[in-house]
N, C-alpha and C positions, 0 to 999 in steps of 0.2 A: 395344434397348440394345446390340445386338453389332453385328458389319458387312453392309454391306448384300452381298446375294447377287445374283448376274446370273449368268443362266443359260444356258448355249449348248448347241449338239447334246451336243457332248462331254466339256463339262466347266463348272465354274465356277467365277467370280471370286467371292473373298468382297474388300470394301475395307474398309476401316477410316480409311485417311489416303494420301496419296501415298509414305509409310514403311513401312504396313503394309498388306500385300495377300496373296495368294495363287491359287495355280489349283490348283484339286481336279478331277482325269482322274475320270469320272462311273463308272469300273471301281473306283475302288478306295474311290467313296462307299458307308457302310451308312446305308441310309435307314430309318426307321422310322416311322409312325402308329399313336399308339393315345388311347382319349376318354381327357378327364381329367377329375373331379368339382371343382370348383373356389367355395372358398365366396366367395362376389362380396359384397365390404364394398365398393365404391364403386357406380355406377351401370351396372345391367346392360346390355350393349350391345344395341340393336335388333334386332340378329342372331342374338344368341345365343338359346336356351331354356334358360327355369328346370326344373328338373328335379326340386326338392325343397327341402324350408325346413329352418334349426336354428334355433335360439336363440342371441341374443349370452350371456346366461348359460344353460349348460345343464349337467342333472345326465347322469351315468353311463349313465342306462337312454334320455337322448334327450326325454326333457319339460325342458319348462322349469323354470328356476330359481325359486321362488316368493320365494324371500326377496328380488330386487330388482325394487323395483315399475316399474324403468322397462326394461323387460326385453321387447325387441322381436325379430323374425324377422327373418333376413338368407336369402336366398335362394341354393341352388345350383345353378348353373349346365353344362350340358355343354362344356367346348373341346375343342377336339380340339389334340393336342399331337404337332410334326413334330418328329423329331430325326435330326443330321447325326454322322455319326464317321465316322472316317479312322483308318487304322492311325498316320499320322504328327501325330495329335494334334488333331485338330477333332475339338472337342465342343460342338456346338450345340442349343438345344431352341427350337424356336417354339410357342408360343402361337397358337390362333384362335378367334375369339367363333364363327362361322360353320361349326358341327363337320359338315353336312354337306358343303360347299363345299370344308372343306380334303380331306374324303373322298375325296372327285372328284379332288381334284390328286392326292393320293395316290397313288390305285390308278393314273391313267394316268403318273405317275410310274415307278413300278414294273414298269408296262406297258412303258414307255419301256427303262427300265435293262436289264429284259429282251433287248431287240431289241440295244441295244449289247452286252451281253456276249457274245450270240450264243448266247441261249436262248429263242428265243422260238417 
């Protein structure tokens, strides 16, 4: 739902419209991954893993609600969540069904950032 990202050695473009765009110099990006437990009410994606079940009504202690008889299990799932900030106001969070995949961008992310700031 936010703008799309395009990524170069140095930096990136976020766009939004021919009005609204930006270039983030990839020094002054803070990148961040970490999982997220996410309870999945529509249809869980092929990629993702389920990781654990609630209840659509549930008590306190985590069993189900017995008082509604039509009282079904909704499944949760792992994504894995990327997020972008910037000292001058980008705040972004992505979402992925795929939490090992984005793992991978991640760490060689990071890996990357490294070698530009000149820590590596």
């Amino acid at each position: 739902n936010g703008a799309d990202l395009y990524f170069y050695p140095g930096f990136i473009i976020m766009y939004d419209t021919k009005d609204r765009f930006g270039i983030i110099d990839m020094k002054e990006l803070q990148f961040n991954f970490l999982p997220v437990r996410f309870i999945e009410r529509g249809v869980v994606p092929s990629d993702a893993k389920v990781i654990d079940y609630t209840w659509d009504k549930v008590n306190k202690n985590g069993a189900p609600d017995k008082r509604f008889r039509d009282n079904f299990q909704i499944p949760i799932v792992r994504y894995g969540a990327i997020t972008l900030r910037t000292a001058a106001g980008v705040n972004e969070e992505y979402e992925f069904s795929n939490y090992e995949a984005a793992e991978l961008f991640s760490a060689a992310f990071i890996d990357f950032q490294k070698v530009i700031k000149g820590g590596f």
